[in-house]
N, CA, C and O atoms as a GROMACS GRO file, in nm:
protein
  368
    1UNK      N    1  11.202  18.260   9.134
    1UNK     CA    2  11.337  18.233   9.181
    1UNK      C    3  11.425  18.180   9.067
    1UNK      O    4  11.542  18.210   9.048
    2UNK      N    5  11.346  18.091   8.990
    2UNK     CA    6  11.439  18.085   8.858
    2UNK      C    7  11.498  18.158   8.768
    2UNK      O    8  11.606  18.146   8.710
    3UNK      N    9  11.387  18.263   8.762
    3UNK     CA   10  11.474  18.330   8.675
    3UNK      C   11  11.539  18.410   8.744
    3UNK      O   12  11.619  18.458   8.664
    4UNK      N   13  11.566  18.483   8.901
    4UNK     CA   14  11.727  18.537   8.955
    4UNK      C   15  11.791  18.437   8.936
    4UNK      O   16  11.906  18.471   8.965
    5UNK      N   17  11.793  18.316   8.901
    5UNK     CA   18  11.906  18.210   8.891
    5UNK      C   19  11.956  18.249   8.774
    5UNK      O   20  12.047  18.332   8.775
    6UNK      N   21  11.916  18.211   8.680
    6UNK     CA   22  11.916  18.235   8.496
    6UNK      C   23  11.986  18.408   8.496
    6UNK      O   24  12.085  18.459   8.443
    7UNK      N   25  11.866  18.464   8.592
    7UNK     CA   26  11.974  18.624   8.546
    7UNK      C   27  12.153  18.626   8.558
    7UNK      O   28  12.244  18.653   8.480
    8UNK      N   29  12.144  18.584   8.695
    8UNK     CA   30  12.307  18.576   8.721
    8UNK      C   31  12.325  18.502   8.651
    8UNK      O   32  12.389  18.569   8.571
    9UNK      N   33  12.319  18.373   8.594
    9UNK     CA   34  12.402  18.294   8.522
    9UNK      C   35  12.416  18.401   8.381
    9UNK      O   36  12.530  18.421   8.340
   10UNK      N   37  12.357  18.436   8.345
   10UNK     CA   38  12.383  18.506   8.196
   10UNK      C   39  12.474  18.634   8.224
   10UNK      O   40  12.563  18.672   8.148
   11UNK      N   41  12.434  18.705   8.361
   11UNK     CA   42  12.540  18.800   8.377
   11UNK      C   43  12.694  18.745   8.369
   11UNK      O   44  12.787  18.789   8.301
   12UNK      N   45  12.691  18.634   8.462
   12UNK     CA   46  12.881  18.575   8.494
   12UNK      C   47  12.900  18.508   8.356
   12UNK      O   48  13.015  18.504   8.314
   13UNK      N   49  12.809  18.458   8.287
   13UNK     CA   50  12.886  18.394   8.132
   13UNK      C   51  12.951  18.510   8.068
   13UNK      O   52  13.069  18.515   8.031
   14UNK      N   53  12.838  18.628   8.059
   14UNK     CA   54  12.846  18.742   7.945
   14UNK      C   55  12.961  18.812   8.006
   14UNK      O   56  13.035  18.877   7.931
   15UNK      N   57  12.989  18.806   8.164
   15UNK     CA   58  13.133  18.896   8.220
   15UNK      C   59  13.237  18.794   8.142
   15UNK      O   60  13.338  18.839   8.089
   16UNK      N   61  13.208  18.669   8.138
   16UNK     CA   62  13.330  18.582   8.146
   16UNK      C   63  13.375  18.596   7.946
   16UNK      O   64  13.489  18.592   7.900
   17UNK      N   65  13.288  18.607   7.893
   17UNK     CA   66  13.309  18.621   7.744
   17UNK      C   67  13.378  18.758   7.721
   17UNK      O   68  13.451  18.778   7.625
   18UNK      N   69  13.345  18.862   7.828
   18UNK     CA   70  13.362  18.976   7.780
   18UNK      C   71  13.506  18.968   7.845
   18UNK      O   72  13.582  19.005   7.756
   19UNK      N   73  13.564  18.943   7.934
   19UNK     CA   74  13.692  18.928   7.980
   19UNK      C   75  13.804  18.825   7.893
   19UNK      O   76  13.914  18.860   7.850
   20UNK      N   77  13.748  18.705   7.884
   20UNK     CA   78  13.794  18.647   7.752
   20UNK      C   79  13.886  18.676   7.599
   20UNK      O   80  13.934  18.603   7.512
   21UNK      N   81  13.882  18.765   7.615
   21UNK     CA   82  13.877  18.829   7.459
   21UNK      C   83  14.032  18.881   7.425
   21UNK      O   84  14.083  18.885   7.313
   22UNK      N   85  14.107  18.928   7.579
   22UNK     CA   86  14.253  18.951   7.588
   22UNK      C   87  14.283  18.811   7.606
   22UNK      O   88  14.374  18.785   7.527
   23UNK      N   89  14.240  18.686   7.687
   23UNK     CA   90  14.311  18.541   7.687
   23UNK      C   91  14.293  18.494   7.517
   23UNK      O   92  14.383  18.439   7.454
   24UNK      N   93  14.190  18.519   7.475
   24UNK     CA   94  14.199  18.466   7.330
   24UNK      C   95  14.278  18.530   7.250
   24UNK      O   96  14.338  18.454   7.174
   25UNK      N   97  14.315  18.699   7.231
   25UNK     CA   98  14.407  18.710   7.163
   25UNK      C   99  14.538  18.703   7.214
   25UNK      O  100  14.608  18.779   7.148
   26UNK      N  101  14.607  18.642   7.309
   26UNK     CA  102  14.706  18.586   7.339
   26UNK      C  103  14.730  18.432   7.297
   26UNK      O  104  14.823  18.375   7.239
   27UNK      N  105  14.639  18.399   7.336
   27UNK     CA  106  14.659  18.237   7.261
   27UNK      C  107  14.676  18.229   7.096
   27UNK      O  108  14.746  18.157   7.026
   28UNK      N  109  14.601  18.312   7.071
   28UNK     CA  110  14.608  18.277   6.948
   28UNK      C  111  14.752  18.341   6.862
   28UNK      O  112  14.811  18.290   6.767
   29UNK      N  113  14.779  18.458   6.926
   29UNK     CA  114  14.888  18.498   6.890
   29UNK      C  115  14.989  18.384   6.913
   29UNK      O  116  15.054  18.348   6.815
   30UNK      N  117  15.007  18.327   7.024
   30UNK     CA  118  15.116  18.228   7.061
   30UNK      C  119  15.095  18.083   6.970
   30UNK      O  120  15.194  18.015   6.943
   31UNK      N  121  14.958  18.042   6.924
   31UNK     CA  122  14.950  17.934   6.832
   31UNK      C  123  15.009  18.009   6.684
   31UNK      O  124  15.042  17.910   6.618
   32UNK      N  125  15.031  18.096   6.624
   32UNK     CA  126  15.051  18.115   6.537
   32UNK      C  127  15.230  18.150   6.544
   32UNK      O  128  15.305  18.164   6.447
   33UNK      N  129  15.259  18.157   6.666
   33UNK     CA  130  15.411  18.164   6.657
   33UNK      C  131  15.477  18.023   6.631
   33UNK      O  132  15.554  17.991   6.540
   34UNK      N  133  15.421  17.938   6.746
   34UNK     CA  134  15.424  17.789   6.752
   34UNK      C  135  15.410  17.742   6.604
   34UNK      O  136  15.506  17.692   6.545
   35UNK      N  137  15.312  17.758   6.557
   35UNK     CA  138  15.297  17.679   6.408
   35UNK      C  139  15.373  17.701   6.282
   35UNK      O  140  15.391  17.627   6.185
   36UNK      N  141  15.425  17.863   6.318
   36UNK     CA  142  15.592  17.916   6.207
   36UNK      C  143  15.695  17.809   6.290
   36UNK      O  144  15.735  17.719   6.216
   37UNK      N  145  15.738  17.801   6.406
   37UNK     CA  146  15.804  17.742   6.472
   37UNK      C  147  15.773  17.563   6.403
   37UNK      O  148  15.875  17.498   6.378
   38UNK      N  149  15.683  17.519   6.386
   38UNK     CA  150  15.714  17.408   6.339
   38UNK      C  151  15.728  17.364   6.219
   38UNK      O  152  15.773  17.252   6.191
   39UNK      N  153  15.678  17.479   6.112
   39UNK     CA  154  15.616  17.477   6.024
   39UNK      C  155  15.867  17.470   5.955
   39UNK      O  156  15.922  17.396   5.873
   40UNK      N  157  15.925  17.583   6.045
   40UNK     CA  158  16.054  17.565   5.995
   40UNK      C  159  16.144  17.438   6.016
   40UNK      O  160  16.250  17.411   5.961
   41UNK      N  161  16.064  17.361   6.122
   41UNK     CA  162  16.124  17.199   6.156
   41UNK      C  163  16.109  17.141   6.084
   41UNK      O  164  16.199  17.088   6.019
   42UNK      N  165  15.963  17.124   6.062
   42UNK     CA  166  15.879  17.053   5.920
   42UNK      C  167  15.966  17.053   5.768
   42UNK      O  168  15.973  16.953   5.696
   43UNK      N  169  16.039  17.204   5.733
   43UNK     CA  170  16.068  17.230   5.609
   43UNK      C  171  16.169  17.113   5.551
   43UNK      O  172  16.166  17.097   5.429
   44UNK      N  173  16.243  17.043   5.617
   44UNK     CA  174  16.295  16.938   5.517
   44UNK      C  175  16.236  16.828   5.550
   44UNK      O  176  16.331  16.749   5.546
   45UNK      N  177  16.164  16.780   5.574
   45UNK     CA  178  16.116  16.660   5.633
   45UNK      C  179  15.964  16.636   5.520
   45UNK      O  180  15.964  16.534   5.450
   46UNK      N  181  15.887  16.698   5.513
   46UNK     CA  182  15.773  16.734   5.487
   46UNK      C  183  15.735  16.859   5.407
   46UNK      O  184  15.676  16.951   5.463
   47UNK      N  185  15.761  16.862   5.306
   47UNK     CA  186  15.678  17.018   5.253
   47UNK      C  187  15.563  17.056   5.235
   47UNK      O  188  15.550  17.176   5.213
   48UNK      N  189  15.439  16.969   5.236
   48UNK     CA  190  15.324  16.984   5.232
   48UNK      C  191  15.259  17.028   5.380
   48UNK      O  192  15.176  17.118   5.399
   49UNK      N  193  15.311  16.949   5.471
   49UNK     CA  194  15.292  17.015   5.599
   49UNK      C  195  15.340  17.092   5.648
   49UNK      O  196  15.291  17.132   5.754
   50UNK      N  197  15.480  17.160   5.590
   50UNK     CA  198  15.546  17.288   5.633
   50UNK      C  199  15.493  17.460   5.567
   50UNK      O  200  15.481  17.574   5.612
   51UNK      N  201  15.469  17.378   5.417
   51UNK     CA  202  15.334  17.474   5.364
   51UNK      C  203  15.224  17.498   5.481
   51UNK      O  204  15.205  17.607   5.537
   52UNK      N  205  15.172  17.408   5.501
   52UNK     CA  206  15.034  17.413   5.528
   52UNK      C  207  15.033  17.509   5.718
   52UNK      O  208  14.945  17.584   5.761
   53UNK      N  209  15.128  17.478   5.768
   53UNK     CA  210  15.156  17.522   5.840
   53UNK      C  211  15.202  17.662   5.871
   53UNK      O  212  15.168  17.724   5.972
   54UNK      N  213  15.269  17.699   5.792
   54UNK     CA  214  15.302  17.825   5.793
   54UNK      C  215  15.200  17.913   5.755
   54UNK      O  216  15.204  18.030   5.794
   55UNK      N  217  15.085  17.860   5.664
   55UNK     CA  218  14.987  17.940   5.568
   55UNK      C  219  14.895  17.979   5.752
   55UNK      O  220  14.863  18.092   5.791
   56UNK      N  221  14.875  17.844   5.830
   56UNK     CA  222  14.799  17.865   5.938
   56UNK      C  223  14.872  17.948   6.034
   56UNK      O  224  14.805  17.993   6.127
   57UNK      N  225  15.006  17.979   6.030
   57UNK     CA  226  15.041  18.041   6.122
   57UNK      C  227  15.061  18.203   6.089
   57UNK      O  228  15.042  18.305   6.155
   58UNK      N  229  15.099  18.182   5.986
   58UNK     CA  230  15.058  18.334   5.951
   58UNK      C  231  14.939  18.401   5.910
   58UNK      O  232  14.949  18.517   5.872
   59UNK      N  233  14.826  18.345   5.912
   59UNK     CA  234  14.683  18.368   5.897
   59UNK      C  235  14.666  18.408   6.089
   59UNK      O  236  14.629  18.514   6.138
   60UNK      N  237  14.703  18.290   6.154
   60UNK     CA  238  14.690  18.358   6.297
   60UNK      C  239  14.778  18.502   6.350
   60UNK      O  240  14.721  18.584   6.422
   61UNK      N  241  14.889  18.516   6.317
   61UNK     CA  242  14.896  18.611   6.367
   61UNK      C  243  14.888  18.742   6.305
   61UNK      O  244  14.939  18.846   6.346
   62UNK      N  245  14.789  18.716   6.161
   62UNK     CA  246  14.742  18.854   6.111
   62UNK      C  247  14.585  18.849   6.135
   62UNK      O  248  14.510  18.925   6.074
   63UNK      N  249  14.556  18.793   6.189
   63UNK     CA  250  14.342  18.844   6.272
   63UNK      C  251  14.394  18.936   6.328
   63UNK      O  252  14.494  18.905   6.393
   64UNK      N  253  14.357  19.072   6.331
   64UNK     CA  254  14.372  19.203   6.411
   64UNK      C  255  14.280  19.156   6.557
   64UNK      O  256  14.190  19.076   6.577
   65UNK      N  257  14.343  19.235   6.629
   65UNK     CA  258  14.307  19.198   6.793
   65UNK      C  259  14.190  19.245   6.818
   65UNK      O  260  14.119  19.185   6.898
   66UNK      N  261  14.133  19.389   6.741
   66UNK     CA  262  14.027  19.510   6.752
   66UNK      C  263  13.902  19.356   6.679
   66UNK      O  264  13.795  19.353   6.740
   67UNK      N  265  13.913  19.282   6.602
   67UNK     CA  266  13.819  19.180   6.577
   67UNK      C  267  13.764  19.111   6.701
   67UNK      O  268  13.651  19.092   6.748
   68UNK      N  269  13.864  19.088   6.729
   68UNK     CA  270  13.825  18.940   6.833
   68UNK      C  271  13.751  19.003   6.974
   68UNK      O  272  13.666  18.946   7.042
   69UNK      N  273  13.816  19.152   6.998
   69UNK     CA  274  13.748  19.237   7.133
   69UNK      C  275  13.622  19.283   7.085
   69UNK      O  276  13.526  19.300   7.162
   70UNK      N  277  13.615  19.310   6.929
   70UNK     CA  278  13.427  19.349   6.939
   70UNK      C  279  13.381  19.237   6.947
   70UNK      O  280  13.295  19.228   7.035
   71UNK      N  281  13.410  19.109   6.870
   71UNK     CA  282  13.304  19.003   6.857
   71UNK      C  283  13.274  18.924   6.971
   71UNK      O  284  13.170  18.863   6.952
   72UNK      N  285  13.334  18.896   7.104
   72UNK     CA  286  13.349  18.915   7.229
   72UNK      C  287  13.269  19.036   7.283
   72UNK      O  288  13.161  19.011   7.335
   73UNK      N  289  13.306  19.147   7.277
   73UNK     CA  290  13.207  19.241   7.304
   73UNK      C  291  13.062  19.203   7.294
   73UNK      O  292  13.005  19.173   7.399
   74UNK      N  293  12.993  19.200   7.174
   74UNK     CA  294  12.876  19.169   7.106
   74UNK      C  295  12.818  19.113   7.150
   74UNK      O  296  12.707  19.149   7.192
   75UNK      N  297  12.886  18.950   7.164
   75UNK     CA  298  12.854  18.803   7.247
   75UNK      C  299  12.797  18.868   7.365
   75UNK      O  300  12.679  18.883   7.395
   76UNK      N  301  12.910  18.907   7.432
   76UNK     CA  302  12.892  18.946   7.594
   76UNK      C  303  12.838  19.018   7.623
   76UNK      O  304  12.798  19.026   7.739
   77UNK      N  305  12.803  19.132   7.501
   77UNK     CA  306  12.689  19.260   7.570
   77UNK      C  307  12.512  19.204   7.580
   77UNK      O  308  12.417  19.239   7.649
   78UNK      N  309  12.533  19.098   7.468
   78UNK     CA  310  12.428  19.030   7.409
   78UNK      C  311  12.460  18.943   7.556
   78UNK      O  312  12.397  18.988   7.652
   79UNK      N  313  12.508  18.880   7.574
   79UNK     CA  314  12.421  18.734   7.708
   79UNK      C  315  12.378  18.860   7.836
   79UNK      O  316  12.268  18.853   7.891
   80UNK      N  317  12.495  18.988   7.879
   80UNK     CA  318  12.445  19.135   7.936
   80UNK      C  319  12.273  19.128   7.905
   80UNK      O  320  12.183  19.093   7.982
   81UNK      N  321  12.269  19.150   7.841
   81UNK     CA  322  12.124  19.167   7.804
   81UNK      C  323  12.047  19.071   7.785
   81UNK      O  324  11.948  19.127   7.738
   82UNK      N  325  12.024  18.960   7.789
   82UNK     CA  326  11.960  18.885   7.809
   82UNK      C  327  11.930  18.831   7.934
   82UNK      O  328  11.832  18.757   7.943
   83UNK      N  329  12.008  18.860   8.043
   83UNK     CA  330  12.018  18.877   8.159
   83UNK      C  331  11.952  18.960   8.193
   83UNK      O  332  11.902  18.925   8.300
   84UNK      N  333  11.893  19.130   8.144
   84UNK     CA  334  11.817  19.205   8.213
   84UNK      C  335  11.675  19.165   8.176
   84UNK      O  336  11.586  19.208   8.249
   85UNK      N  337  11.628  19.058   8.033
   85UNK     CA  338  11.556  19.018   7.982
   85UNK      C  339  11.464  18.904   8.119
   85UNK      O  340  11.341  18.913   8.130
   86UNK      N  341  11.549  18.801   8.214
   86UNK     CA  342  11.518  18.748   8.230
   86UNK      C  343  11.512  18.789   8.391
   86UNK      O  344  11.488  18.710   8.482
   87UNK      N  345  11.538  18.916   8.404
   87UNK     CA  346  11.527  18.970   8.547
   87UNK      C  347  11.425  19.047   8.554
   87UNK      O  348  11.368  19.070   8.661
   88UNK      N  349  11.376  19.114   8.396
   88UNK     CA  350  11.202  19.199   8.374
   88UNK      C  351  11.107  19.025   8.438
   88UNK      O  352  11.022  19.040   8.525
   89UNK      N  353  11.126  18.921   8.400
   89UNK     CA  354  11.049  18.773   8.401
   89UNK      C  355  11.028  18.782   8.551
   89UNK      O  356  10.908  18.782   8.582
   90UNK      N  357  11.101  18.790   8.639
   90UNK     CA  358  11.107  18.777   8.755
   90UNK      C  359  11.038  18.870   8.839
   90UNK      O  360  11.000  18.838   8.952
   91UNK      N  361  11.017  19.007   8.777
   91UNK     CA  362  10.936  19.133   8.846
   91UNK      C  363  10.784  19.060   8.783
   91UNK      O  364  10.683  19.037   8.849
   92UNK      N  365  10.801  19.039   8.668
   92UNK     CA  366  10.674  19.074   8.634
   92UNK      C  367  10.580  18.976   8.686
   92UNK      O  368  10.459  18.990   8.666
   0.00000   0.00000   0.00000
């Protein structure tokens, strides 16, 4: 019985990683708008943090999106499968 417990749990993580992957490249797109956005408040006040800021915000919104959906993919096909791993445990 434990391991049908363990199976589903690895199935709903590995759905939840694999669905994930459009909320993460939205966020991250939107932190990297935010951080140009402060990074131009910052510019007379602070230049070391308006540097530093902008370097992070334009590093975020150049990660290509096709990254973040395989490595998500991967994760999630991988806990997928470890899930059928621990449902062979349960037959056998």
């Amino acid at each position: 019985m434990t391991a049908l417990i363990i199976t589903v749990l690895f199935w709903l993580l590995g759905l939840a990683v694999l669905s994930a992957s459009f909320f993460l490249t939205k966020e991250m797109k939107e932190a990297g708008e935010h951080l140009l956005e402060d990074a131009a408040h910052e510019k007379g006040k602070d230049d070391s943090a308006s540097i530093a800021m902008a370097i992070e915000g334009k590093f975020l919104r150049r990660i290509p999106s096709y990254i973040i959906h395989m490595v998500t993919g991967v994760i999630g096909a991988t806990l997928l499968a470890f899930g059928f791993v621990a449902l062979a445990f349960y037959f056998h």
